[in-house]
NULOLUM-353969 format. One record per atom (N, C-alpha, C): residue in three letters; atom name; y, x, z. Coordinates in nm, 4 decimals. Layout:
<pts>
pt type = ala, atom = CA, Y = Y, X = X, Z = Z;
...
</pts>
This chain:
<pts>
pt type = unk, atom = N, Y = -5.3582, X = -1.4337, Z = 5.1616;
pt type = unk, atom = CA, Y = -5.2646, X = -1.5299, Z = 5.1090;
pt type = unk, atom = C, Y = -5.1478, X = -1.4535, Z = 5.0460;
pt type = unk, atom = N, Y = -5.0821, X = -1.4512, Z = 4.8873;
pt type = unk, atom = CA, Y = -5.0229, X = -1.4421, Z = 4.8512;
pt type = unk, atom = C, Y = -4.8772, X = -1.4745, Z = 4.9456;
pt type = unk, atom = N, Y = -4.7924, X = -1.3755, Z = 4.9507;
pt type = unk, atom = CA, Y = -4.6598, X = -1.3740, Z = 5.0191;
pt type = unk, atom = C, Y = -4.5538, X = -1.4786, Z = 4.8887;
pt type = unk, atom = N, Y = -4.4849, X = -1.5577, Z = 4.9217;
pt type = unk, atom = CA, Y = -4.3845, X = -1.6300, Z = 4.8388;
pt type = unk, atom = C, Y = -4.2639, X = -1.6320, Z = 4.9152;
pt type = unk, atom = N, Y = -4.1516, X = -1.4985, Z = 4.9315;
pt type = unk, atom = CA, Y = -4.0213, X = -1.5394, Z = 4.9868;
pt type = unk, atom = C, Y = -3.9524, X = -1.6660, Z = 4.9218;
pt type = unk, atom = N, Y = -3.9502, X = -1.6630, Z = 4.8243;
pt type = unk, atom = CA, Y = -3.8851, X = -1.8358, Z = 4.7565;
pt type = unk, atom = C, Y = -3.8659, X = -1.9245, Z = 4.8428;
pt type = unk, atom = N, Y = -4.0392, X = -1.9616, Z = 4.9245;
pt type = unk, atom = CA, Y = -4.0366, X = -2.0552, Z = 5.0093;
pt type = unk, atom = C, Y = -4.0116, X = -2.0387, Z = 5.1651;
pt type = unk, atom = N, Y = -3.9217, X = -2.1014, Z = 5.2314;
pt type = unk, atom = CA, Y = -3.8498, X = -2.1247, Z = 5.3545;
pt type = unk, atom = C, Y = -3.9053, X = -2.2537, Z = 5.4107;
pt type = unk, atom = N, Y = -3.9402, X = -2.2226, Z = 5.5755;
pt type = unk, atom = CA, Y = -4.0105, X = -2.3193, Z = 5.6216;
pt type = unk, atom = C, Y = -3.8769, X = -2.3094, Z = 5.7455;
pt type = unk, atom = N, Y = -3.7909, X = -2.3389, Z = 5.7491;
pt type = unk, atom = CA, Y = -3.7046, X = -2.3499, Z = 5.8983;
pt type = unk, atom = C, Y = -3.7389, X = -2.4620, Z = 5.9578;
pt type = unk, atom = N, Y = -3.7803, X = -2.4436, Z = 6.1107;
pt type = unk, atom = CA, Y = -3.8601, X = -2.5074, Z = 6.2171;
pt type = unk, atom = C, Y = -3.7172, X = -2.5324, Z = 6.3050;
pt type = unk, atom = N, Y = -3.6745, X = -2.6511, Z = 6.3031;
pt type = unk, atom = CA, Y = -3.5298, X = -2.7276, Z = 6.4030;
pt type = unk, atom = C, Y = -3.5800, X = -2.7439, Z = 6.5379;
pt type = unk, atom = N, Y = -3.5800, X = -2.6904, Z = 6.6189;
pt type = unk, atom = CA, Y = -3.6864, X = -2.7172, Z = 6.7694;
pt type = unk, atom = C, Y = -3.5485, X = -2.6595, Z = 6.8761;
pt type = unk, atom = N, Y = -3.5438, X = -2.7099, Z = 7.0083;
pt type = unk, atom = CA, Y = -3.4666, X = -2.6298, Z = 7.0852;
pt type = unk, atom = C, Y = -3.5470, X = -2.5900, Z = 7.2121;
pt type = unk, atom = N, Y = -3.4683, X = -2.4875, Z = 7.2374;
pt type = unk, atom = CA, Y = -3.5540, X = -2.4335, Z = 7.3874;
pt type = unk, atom = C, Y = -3.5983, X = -2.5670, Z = 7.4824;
pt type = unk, atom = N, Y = -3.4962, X = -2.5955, Z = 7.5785;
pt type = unk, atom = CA, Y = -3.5508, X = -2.6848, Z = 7.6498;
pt type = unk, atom = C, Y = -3.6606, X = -2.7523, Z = 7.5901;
pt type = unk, atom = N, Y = -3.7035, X = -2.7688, Z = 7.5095;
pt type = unk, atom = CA, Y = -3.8212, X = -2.9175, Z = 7.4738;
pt type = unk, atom = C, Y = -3.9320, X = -2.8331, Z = 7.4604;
pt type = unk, atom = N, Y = -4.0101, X = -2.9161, Z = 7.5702;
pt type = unk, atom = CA, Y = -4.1635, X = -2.8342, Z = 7.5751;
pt type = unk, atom = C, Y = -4.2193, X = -2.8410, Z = 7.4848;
pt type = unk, atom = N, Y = -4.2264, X = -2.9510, Z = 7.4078;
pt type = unk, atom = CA, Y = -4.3363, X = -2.9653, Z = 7.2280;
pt type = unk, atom = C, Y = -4.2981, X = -2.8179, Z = 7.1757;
pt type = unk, atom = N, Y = -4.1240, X = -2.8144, Z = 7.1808;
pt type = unk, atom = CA, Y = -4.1250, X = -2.7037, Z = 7.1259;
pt type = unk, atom = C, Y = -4.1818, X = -2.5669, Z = 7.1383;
pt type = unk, atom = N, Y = -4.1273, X = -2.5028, Z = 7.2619;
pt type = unk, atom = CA, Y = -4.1721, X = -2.4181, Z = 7.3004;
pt type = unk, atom = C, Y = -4.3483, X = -2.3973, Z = 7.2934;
pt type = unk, atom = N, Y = -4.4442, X = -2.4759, Z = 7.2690;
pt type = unk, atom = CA, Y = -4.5682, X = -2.4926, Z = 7.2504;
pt type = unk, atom = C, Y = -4.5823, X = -2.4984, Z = 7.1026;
pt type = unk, atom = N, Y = -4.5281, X = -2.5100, Z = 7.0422;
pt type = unk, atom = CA, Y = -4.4938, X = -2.5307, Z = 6.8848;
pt type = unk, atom = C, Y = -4.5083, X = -2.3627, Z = 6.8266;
pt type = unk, atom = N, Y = -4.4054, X = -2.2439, Z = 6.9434;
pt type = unk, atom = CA, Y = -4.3463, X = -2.1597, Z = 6.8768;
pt type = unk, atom = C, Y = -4.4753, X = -2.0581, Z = 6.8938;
pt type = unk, atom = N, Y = -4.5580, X = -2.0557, Z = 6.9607;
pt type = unk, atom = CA, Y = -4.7185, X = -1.9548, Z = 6.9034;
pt type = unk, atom = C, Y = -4.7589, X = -1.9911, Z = 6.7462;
pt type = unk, atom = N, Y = -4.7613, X = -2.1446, Z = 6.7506;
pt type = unk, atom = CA, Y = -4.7736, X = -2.1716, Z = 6.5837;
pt type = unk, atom = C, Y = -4.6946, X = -2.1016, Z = 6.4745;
pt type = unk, atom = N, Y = -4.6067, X = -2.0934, Z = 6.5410;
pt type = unk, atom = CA, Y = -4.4849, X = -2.0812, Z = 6.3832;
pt type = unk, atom = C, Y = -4.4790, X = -1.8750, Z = 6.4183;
pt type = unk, atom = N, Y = -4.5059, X = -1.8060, Z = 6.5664;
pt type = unk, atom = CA, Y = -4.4997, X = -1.6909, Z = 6.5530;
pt type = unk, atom = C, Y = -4.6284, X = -1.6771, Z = 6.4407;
pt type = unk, atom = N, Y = -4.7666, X = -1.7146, Z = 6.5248;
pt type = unk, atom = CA, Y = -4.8798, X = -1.6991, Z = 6.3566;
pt type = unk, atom = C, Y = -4.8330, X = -1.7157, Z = 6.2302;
pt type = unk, atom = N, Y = -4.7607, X = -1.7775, Z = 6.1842;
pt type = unk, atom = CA, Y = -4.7104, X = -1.8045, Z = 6.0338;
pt type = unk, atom = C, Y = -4.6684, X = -1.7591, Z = 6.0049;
pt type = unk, atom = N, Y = -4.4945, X = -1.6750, Z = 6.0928;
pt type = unk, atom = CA, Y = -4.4529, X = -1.6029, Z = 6.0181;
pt type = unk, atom = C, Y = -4.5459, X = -1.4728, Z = 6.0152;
pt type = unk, atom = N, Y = -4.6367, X = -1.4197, Z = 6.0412;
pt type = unk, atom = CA, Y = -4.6907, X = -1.2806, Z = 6.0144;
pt type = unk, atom = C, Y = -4.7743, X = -1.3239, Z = 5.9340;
pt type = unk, atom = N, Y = -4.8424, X = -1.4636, Z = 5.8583;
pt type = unk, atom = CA, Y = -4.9684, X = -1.4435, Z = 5.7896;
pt type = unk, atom = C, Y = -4.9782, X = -1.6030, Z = 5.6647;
pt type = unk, atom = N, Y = -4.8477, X = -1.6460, Z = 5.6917;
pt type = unk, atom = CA, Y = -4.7864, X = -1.7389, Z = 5.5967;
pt type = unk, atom = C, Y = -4.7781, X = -1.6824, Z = 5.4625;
pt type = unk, atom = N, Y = -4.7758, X = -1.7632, Z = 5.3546;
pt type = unk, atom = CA, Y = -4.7296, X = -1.7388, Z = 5.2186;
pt type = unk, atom = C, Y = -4.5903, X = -1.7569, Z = 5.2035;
pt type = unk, atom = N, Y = -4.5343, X = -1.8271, Z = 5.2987;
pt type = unk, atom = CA, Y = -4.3433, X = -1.8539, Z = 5.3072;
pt type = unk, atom = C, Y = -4.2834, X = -1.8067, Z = 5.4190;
pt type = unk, atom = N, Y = -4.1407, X = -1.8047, Z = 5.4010;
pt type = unk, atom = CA, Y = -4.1048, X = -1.7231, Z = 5.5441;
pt type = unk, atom = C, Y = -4.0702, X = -1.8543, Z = 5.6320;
pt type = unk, atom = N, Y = -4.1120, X = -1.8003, Z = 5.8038;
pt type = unk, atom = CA, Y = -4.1200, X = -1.8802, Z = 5.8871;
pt type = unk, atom = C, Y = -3.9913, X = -1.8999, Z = 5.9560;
pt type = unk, atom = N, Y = -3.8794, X = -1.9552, Z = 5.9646;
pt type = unk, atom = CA, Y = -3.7728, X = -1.9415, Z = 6.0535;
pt type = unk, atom = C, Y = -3.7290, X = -2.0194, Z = 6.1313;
pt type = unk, atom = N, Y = -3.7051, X = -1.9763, Z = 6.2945;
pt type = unk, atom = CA, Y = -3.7468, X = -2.0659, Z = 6.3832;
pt type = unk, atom = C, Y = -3.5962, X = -2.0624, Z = 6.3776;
pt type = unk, atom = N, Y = -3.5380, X = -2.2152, Z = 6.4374;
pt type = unk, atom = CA, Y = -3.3905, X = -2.2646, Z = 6.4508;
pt type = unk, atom = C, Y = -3.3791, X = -2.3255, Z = 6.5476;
pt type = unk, atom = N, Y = -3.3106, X = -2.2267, Z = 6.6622;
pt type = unk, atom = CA, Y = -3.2680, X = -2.3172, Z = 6.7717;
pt type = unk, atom = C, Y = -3.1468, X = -2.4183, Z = 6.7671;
pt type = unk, atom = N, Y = -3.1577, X = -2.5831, Z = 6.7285;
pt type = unk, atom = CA, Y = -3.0440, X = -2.5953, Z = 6.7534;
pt type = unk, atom = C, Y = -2.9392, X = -2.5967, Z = 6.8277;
pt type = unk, atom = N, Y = -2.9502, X = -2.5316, Z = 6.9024;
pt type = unk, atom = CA, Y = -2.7911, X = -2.5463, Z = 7.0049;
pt type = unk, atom = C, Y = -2.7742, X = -2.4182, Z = 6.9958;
pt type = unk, atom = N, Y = -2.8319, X = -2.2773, Z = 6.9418;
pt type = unk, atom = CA, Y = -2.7680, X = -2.1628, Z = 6.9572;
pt type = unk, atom = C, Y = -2.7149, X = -2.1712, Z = 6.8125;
pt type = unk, atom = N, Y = -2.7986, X = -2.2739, Z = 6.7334;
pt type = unk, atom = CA, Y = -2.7330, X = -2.2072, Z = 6.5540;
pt type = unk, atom = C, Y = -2.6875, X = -2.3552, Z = 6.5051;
pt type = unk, atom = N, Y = -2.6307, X = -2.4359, Z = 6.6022;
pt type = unk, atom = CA, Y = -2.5319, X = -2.5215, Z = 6.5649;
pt type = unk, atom = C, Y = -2.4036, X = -2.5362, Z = 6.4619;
pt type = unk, atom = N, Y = -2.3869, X = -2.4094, Z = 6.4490;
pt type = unk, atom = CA, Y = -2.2541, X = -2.4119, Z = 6.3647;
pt type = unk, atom = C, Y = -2.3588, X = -2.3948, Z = 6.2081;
pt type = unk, atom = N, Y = -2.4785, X = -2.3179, Z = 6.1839;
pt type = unk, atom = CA, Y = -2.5041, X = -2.2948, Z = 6.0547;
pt type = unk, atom = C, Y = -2.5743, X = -2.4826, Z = 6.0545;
pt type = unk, atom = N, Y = -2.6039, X = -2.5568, Z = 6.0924;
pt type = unk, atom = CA, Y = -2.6549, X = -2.6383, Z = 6.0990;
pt type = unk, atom = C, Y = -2.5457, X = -2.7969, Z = 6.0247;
pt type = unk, atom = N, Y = -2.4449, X = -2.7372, Z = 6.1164;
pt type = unk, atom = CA, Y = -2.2909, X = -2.8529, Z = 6.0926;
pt type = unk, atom = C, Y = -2.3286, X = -2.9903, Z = 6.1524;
pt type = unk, atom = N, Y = -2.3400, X = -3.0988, Z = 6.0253;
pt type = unk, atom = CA, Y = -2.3434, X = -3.1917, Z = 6.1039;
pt type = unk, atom = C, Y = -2.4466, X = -3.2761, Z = 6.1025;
pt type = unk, atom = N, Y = -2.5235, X = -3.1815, Z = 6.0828;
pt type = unk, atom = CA, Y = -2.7110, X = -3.2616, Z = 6.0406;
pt type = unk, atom = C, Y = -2.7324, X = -3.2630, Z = 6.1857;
pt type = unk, atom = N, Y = -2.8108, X = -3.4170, Z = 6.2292;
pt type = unk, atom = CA, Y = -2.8587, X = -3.4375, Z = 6.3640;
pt type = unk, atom = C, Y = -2.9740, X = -3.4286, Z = 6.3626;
pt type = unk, atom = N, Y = -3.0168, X = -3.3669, Z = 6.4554;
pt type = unk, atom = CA, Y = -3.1844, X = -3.3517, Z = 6.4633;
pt type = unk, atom = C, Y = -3.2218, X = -3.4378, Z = 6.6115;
pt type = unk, atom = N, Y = -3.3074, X = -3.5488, Z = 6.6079;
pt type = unk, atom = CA, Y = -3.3463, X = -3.6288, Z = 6.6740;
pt type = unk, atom = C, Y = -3.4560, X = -3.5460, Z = 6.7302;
pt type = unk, atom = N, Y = -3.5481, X = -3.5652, Z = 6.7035;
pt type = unk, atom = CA, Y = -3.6935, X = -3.5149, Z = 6.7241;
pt type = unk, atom = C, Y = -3.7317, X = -3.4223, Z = 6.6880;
pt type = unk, atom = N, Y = -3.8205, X = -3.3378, Z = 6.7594;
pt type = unk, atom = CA, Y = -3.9190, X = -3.2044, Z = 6.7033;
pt type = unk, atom = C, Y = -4.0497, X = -3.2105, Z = 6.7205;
pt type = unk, atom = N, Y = -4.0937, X = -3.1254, Z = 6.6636;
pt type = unk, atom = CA, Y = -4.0501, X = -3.0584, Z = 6.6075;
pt type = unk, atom = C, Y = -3.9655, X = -3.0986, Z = 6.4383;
pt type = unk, atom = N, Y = -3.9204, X = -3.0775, Z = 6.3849;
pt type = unk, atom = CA, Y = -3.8215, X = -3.1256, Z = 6.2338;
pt type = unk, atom = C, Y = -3.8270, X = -2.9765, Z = 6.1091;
pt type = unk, atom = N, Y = -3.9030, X = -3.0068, Z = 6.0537;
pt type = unk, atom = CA, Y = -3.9357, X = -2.8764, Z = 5.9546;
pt type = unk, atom = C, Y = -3.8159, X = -2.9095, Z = 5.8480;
pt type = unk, atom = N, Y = -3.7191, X = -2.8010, Z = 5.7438;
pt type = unk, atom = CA, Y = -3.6726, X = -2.8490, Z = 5.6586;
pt type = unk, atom = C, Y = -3.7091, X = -2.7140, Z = 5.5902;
pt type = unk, atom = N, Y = -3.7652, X = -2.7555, Z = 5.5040;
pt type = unk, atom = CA, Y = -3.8337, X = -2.6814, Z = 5.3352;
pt type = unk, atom = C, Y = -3.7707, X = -2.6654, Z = 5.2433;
pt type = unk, atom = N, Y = -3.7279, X = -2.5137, Z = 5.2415;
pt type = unk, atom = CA, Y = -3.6969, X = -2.5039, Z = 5.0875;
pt type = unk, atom = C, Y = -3.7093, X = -2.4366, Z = 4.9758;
pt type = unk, atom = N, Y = -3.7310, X = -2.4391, Z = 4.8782;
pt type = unk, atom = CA, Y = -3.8039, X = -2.3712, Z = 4.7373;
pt type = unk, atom = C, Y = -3.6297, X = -2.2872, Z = 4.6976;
pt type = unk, atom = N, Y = -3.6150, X = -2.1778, Z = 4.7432;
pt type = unk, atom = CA, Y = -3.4758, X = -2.1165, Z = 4.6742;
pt type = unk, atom = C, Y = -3.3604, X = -2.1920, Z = 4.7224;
pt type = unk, atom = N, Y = -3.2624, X = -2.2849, Z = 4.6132;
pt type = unk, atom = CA, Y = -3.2008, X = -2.3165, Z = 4.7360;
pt type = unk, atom = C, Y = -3.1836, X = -2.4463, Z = 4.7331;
pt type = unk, atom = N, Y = -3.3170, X = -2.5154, Z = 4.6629;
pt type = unk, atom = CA, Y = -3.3757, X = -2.6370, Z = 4.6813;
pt type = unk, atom = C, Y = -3.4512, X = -2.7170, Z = 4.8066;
pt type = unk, atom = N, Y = -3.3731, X = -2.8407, Z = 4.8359;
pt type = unk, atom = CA, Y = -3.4475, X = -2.8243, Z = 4.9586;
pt type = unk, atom = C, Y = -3.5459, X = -2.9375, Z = 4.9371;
pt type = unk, atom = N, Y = -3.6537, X = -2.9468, Z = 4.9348;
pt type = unk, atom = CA, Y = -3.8171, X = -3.0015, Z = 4.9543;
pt type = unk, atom = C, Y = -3.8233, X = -3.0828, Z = 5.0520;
pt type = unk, atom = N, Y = -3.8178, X = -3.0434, Z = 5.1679;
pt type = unk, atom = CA, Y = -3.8239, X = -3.1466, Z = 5.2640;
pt type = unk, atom = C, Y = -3.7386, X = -3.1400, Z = 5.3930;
pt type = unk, atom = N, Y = -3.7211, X = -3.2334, Z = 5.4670;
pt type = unk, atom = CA, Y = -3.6743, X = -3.2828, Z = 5.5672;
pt type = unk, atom = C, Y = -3.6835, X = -3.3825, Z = 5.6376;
pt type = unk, atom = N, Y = -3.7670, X = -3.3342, Z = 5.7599;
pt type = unk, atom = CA, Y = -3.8262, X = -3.4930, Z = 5.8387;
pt type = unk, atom = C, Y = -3.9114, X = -3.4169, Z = 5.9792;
pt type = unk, atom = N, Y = -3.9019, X = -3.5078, Z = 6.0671;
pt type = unk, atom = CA, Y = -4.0431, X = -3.4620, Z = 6.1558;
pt type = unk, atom = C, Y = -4.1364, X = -3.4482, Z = 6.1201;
pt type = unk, atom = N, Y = -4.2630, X = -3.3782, Z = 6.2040;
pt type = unk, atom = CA, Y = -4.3288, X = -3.3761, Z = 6.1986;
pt type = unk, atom = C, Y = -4.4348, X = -3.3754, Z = 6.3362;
pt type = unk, atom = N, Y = -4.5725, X = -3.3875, Z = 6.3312;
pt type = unk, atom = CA, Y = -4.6441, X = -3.3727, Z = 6.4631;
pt type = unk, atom = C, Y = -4.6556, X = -3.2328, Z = 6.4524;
pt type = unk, atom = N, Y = -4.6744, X = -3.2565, Z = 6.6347;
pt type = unk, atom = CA, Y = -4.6504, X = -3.0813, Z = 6.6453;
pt type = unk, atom = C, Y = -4.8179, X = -3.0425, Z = 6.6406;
pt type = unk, atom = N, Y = -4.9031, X = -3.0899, Z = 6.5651;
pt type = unk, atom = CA, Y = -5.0071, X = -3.0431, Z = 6.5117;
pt type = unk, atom = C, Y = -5.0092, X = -2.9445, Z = 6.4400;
pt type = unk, atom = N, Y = -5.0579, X = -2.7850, Z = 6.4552;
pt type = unk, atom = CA, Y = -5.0038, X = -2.7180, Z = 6.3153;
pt type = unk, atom = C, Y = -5.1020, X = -2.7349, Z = 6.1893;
pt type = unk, atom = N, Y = -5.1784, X = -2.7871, Z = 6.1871;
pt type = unk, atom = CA, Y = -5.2628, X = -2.8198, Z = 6.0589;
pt type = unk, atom = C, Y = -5.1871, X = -2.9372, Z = 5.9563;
pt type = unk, atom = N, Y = -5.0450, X = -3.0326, Z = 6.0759;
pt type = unk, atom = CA, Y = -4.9883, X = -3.1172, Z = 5.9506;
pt type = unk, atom = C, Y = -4.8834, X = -3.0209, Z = 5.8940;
pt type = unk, atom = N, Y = -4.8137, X = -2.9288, Z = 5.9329;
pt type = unk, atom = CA, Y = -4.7436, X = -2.8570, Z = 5.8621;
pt type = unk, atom = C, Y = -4.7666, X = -2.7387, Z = 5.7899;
pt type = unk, atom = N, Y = -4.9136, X = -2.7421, Z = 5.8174;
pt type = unk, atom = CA, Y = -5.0131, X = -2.6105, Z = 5.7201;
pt type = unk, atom = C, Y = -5.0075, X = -2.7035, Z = 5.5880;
pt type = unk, atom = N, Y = -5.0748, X = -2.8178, Z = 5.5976;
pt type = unk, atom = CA, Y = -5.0774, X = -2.8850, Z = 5.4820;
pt type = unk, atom = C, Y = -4.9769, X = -2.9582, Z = 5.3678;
pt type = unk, atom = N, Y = -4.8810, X = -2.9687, Z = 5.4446;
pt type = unk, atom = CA, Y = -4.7540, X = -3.0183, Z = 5.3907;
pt type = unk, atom = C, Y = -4.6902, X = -2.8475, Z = 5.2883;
pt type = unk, atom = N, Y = -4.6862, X = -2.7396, Z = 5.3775;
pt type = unk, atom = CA, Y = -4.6913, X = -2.6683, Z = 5.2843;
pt type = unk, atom = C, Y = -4.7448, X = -2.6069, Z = 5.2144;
pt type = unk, atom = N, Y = -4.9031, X = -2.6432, Z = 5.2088;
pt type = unk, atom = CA, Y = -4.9479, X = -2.5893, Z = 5.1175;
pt type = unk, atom = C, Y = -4.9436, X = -2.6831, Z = 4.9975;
pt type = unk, atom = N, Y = -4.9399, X = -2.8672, Z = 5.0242;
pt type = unk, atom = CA, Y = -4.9235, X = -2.8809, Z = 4.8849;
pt type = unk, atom = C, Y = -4.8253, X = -2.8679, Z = 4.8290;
pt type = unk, atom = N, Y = -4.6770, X = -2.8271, Z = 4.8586;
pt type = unk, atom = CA, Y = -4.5606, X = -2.7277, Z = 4.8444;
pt type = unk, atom = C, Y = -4.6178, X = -2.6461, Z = 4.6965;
pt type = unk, atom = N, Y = -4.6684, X = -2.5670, Z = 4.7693;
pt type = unk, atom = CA, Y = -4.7233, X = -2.4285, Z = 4.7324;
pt type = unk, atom = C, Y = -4.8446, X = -2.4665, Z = 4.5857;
pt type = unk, atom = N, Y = -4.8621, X = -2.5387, Z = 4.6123;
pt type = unk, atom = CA, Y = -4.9562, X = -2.6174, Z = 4.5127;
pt type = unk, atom = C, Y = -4.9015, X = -2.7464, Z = 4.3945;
pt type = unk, atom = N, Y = -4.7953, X = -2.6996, Z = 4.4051;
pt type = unk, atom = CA, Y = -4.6936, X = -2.7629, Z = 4.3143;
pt type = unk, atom = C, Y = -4.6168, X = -2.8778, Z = 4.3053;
pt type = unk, atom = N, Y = -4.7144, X = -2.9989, Z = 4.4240;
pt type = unk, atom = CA, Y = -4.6612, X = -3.1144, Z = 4.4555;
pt type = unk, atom = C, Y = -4.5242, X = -3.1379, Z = 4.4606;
pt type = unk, atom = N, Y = -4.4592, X = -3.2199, Z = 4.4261;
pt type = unk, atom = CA, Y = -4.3041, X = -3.2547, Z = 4.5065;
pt type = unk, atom = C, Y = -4.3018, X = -3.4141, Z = 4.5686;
pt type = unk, atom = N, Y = -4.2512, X = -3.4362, Z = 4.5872;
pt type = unk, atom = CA, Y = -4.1800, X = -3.5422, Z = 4.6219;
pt type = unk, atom = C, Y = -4.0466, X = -3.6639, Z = 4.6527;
pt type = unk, atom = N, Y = -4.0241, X = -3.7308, Z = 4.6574;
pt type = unk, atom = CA, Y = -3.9006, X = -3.7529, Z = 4.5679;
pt type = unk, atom = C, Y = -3.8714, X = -3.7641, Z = 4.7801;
pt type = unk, atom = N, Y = -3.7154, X = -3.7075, Z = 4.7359;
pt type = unk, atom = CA, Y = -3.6159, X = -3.7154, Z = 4.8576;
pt type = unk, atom = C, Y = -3.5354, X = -3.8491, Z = 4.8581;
pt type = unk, atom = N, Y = -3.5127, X = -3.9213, Z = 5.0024;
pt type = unk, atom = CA, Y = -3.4124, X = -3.9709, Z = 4.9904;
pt type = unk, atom = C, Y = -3.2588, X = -3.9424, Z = 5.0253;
pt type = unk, atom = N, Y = -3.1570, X = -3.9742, Z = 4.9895;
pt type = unk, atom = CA, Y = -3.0284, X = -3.9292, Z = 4.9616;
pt type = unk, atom = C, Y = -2.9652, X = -3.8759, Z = 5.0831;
pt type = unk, atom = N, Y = -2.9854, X = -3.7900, Z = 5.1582;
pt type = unk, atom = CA, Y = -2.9706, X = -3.7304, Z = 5.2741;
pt type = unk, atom = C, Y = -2.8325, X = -3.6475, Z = 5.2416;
pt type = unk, atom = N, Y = -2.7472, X = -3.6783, Z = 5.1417;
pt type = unk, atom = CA, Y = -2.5984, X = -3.5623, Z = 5.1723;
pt type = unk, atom = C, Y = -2.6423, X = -3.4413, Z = 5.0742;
pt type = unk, atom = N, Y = -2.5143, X = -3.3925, Z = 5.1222;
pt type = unk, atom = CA, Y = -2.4867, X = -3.2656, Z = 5.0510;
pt type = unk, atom = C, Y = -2.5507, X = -3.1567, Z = 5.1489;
pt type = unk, atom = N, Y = -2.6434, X = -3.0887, Z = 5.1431;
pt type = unk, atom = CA, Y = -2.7011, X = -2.9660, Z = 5.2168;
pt type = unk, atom = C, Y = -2.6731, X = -2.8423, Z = 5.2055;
pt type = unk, atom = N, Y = -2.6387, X = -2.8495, Z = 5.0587;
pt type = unk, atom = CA, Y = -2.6315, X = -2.7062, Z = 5.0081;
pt type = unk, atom = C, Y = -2.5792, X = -2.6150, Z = 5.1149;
pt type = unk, atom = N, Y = -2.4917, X = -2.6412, Z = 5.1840;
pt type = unk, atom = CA, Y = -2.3878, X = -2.5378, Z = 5.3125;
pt type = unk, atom = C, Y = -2.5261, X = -2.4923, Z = 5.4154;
pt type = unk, atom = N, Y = -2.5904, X = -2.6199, Z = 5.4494;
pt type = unk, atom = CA, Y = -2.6924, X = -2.5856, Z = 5.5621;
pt type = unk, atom = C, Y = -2.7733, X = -2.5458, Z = 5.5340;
pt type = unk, atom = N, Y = -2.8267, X = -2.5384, Z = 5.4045;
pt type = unk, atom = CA, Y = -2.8674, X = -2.4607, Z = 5.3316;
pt type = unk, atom = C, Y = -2.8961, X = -2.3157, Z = 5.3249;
pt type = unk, atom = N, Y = -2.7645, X = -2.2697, Z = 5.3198;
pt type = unk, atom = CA, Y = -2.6923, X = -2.1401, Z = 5.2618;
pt type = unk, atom = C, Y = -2.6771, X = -2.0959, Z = 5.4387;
pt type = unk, atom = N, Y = -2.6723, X = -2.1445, Z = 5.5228;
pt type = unk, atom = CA, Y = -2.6798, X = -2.1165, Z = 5.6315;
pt type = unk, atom = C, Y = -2.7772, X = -2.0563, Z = 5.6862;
pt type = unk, atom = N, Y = -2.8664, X = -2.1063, Z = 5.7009;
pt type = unk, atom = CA, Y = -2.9959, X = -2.1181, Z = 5.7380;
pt type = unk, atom = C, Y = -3.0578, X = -1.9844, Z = 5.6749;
pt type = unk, atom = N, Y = -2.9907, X = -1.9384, Z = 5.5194;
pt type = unk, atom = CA, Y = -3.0729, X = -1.8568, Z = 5.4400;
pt type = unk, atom = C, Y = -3.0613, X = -1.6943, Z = 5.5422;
pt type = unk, atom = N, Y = -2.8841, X = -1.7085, Z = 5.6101;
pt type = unk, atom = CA, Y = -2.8845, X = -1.5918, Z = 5.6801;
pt type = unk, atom = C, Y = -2.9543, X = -1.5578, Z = 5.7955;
pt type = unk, atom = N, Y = -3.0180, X = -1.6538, Z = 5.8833;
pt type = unk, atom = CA, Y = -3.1636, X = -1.6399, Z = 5.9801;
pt type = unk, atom = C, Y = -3.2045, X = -1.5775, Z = 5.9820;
</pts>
């Protein structure tokens, strides 16, 4: 698989939550053999790069193409739905966002991970 730094897959999960922690063998495989980089985000240790985006549920993938962000939403902690979500990413698809704020900061946050 072609390597694409461009694309950013940050995984919102926190320790305590078992989905998560069962989640994070998935996302260690990815980052060593992914086409995008994998970055796992604890929220309560990286709260401040985060601000004031609430994360309900996990696992919560937020995607971004540079410093575009693609997506933002749960997901099942299946890793074949978030294999596929980014690969049609990767395959040029988009999708239209709804008006979720200004990100750019959490963004730019996230990029230092």
């Amino acid at each position: 698989m072609t390597s694409n730094p461009d694309w950013r897959v940050h995984v919102l999960c926190a320790q305590w939550c078992g989905v998560c922690r069962d989640y994070s063998a998935f996302v260690e495989q990815q980052q060593r053999q992914s086409a995008a980089q994998w970055v796992w985000v604890d929220i309560e240790a990286h709260s401040d790069a985060l601000g004031d985006l609430d994360i309900e549920n996990f696992p919560t993938l937020l995607i971004t193409q540079g410093d575009e962000l693609r997506f933002l939403g749960t997901v099942t902690p299946q890793p074949e739905v978030a294999e596929r979500l980014l690969q049609s990413f990767l395959d040029g698809n988009r999708y239209p966002l709804s008006d979720m704020g200004d990100l750019a900061a959490v963004i730019t946050a996230l990029k230092s991970l």
